[in-house]
N, C-alpha and C positions, 0 to 999 in steps of 0.2 A: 745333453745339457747345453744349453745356449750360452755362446761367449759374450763378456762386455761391451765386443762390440754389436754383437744380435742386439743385445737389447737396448743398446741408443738407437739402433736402426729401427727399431717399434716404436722408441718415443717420439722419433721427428719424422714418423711416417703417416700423421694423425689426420694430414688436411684434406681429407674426403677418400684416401687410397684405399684400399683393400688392404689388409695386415698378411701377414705371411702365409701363407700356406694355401691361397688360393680360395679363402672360404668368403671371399666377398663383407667380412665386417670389417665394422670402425673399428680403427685400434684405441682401449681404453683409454682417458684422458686425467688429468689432476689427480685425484685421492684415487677414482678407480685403476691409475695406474700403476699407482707406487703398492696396491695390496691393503690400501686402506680404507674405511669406510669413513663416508662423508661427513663431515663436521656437521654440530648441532645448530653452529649459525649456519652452515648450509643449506639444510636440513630446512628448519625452518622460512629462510628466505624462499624456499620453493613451495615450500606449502602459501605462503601469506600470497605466492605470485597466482598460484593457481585457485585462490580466493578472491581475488583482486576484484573482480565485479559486483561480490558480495559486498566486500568489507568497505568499498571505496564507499556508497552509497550512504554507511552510515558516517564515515571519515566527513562526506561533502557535506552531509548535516550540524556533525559538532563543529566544526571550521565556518560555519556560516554562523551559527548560534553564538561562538567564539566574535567572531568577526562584528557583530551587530552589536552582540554586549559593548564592547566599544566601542564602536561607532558613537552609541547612543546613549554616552554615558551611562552605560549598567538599567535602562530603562526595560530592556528587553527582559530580562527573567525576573520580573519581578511579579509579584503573587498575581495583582489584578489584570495584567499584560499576558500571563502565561493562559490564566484564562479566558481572555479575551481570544489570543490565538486557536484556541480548543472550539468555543463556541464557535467563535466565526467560521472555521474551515469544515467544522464538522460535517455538514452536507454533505462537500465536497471530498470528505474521506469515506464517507458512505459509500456514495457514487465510487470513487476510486476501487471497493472490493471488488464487485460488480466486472467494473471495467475491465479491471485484469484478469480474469476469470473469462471473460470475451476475447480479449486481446488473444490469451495464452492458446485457444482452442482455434486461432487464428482469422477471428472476425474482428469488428467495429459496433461500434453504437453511437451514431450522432444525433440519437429522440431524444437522450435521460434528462435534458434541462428541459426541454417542452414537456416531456412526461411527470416532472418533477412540479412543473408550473400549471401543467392543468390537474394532477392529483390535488394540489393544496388550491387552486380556484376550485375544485368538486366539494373538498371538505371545507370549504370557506364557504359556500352555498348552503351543503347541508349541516351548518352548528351554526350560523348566520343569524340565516332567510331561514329556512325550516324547522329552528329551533332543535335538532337531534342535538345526545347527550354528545359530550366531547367525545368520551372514548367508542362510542359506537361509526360515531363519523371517521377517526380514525382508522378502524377496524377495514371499513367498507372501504375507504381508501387505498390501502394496501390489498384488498381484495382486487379492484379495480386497476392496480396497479398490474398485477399479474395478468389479470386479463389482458391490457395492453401487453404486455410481453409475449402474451399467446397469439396474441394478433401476427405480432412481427415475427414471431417463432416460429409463427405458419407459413407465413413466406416467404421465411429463408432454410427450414427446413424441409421445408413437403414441397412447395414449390421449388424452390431453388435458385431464386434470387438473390445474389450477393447480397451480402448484410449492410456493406456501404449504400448502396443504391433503397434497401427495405427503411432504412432507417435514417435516412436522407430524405427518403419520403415522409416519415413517419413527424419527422421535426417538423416539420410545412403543417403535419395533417393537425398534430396535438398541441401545436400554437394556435393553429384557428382555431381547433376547441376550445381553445383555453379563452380567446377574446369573445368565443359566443358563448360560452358560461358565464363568463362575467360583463357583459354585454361593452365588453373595452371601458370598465370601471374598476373601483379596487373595491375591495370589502374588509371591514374594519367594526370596532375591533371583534377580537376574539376574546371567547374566556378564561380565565387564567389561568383554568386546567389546562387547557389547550398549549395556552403559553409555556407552560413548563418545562417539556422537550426540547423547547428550542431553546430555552434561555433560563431554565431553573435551575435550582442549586437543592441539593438531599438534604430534606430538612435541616433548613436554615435558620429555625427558630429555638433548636436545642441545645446548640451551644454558641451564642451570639457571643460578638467577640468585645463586645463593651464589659461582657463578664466572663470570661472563659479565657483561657493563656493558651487554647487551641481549638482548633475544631475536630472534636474527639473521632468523630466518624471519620471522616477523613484519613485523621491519623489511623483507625483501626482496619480501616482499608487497605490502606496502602503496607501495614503489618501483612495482613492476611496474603494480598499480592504478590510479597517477596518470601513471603513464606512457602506458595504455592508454584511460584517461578522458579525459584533455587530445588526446591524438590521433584518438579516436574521435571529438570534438566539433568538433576541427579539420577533418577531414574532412570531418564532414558538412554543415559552412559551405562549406566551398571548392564543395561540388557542388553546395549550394541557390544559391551566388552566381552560380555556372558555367551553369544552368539558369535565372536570372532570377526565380525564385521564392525567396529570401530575404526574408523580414516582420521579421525581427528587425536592431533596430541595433548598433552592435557596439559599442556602450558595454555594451548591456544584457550582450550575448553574453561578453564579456569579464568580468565582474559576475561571470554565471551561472558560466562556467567556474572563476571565482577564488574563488568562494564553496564548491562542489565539491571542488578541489582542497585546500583549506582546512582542508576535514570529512575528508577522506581524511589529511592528514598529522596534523593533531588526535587519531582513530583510531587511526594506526598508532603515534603517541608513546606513547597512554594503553596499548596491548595492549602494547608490545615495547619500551615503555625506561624508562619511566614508574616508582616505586618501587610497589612491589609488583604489577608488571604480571606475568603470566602465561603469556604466548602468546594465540594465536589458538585461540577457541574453534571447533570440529570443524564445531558446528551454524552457524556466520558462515559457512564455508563454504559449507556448502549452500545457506545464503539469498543470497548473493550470486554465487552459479549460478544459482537459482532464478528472483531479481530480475533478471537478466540475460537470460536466456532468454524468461522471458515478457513482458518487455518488449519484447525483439525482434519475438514473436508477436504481439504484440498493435498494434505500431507500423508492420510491416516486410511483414505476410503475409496473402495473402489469407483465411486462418482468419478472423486479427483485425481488418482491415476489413469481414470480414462480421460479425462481433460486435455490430460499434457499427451495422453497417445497421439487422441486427434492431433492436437495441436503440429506435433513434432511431424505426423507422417499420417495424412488422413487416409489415406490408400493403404498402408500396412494396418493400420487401427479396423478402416473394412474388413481387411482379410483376415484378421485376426479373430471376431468378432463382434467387434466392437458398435456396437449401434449409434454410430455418431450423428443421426438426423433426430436419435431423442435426445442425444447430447447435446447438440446446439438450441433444440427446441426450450429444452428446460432450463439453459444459462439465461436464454431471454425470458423468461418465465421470471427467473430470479433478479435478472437484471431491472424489468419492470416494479417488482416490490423494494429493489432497494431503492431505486428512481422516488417510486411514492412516496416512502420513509425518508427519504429524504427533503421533499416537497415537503411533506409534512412539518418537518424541522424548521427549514428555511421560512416555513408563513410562520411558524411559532414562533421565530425569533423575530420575524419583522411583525408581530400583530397586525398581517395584512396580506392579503392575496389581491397581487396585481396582475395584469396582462404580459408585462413586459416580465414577468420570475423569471429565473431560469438561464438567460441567457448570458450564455456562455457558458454553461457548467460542465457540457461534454467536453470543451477545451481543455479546462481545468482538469477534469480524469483522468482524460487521455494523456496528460501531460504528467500526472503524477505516477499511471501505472508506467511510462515510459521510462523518465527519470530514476523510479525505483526497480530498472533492470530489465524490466519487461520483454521482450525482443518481438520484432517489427513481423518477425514469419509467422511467431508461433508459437509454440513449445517450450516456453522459457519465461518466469516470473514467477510470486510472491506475496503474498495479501500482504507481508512483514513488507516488503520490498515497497510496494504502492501506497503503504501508510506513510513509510518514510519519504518516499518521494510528495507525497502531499503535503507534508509536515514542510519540508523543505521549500514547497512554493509558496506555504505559508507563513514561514519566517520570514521568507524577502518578500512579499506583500508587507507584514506589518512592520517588518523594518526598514523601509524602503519611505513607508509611511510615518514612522516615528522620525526619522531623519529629515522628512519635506518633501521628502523625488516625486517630484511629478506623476501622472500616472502616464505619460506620455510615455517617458524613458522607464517606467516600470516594465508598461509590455515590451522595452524591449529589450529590458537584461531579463526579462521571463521568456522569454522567444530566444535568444542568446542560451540561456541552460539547457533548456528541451533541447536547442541543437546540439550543445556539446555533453550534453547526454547521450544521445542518439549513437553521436559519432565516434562516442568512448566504447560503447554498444559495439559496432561493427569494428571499431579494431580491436578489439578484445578477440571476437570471435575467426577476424583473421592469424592473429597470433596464433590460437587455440588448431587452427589447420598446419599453420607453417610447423609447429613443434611435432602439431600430432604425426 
């Protein structure tokens, strides 16, 4: 049995020595020394540390949102602002899925604004000049889109061209398309079917707000949404609990969920009761079909656990099995039809296909799947992550704009975030070695 003095000889022997007896450990420190187990604020603060790349992304969104609402005397969350936000970004959260789905298996894409500009100059030709229906030009659109993606998926999968250098080329190739399909003219307008994706609202005519004290749909949406949220998250505790593999506490869990549901009735106040609210814009639909589904993919299926294989360790993903030349083949595949669907958006909201679309929109992606976590090797990102980080360059665009800032000094507190995003990114994951 060890004397009182052994045992202060353990506790002040803690700074990197070997502990008695030769067996080369640390000697236990704080709670684990005294034989007790670590406080719940402890506890906690380690878990929120080991989240911290997660959680900060959406921290640096309400703190901007926060931050703007004042700025702008409370102009920022107001009905017809919230959706201005939505509409205007939307492309570019399109693009953003795409993007990080590239990014994470460890490639680039700098075509999707050219891609984007010559799918909507194609469909601006054929519903124009050729008179096709709206929705069939559409249709062929997104067709065509993928075929672009198969182009470029052919030369960065089969042949083996780096994807910066395939799709480097591919911007140069689908810009001059784009000015010899519309022979460097714009084409105008379009028909309101058309228009509607990029700028309509779910029927708009059933509960107008000169007689209605809300916009019912809306409202029943956003019911159905938090109905379908809170149960889906429910669920899928009860089976990680039921399975013994649950990491999360249920304070945080409870947090998460309430924080979620929060944003979702916030949302559906601002679109459907809110004054001067509107309805539910056409294209929020799509994206949160969009955001659903490929979050499925990407969390739920073998697609997307082979994604991040590649990503992480393309050599072990070979040897494993992993067919990662159809992997990459078929994210540009997809990456091309959300390019198109995106074009397609941006001519519908602008009732116009010009030469000059598009550009800059790969910036804008690559910027949002970064921001929202993404990592620069590979193996690491979120379709949740890259919405939020678009959402994010989207608020300081329109607040930036509602305040006056120039677009000078825009690009360059948007050039500013991407950096100290990036650089929160790698120290993070330096930490994440030094502990490990």
């Amino acid at each position: 049995m060890s004397s009182p003095n052994d045992t202060s000889t353990q506790g002040t022997s803690t700074g990197g020595s070997s502990a008695p007896g030769g067996t080369g450990r640390r000697a236990p420190r704080g709670d684990a020394a005294r034989g007790l187990s670590p406080s719940p604020l402890r506890t906690a603060g380690s878990f929120l540390l080991s989240r911290v790349q997660q959680i900060g992304i959406f921290i640096a969104l309400v703190v901007i949102v926060l931050l703007f609402q004042g700025l702008t005397g409370g102009r920022l969350l107001t009905a017809g602002n919230v959706a201005n936000i939505i509409v205007q970004n939307s492309y570019i959260l399109i693009l953003a899925i795409g993007m990080v789905m590239i990014i994470i298996a460890g490639h680039i894409d700098l075509s999707v604004g050219s891609v984007a500009a010559f799918v909507g100059a194609a469909t601006g030709v054929m519903v124009v000049q050729w008179g096709w229906p709206w929705w069939l030009a559409i249709v062929v659109g997104i067709v065509l889109g993928a075929v672009v993606g198969a182009w470029q998926g052919f030369w960065v999968a089969v042949v083996g061209i780096p994807a910066f250098i395939v799709t480097l080329a591919g911007m140069l190739i689908f810009r001059g398309l784009t000015q010899i399909t519309l022979s460097n003219t714009q084409i105008t307008p379009f028909p309101a079917e058309y228009r509607q994706l990029g700028g309509g609202y779910l029927f708009p005519q059933l509960f107008p707000a000169s007689t209605s004290p809300a916009e019912w749909i809306t409202v029943g949406l956003g019911l159905l949404t938090l109905v379908l949220f809170v149960g889906s998250q429910l669920r899928g505790r009860h089976k990680r609990v039921k399975l013994g593999v649950e990491g999360e506490p249920a304070w945080w869990f409870w947090t998460r969920v309430g924080f979620g549901a929060l944003l979702i009735v916030l949302l559906t106040y601002l679109l459907g009761i809110a004054e001067g609210s509107r309805g539910t814009p056409i294209v929020l639909i799509v994206l949160g079909a969009l955001i659903v589904a490929y979050s499925v993919v990407m969390q739920r299926t073998r697609f997307g656990r082979h994604i991040y294989a590649v990503g992480g360790n393309r050599h072990a993903a070979d040897l494993s099995g992993i067919r990662s030349k159809r992997i990459d083949f078929m994210l540009f595949v997809n990456m091309g039809m959300l390019a198109a669907l995106a074009g397609i958006v941006f001519t519908g909201r602008l009732n116009s296909a010009g030469p000059g679309a598009g550009n800059l929109f790969e910036l804008d992606a690559i910027a949002a799947a970064f921001i929202g976590g993404a990592a620069v090797q590979g193996g690491i990102g979120t379709v949740v992550g890259a919405i939020t980080g678009g959402l994010i360059m989207g608020v300081l665009n329109n607040g930036m704009s509602l305040m006056g800032v120039s677009t000078d000094y825009q690009q360059f507190i948007k050039g500013m975030v991407l950096l100290l995003a990036v650089a929160f990114d790698v120290y993070n994951k330096r930490r994440a070695r030094s502990l490990g």
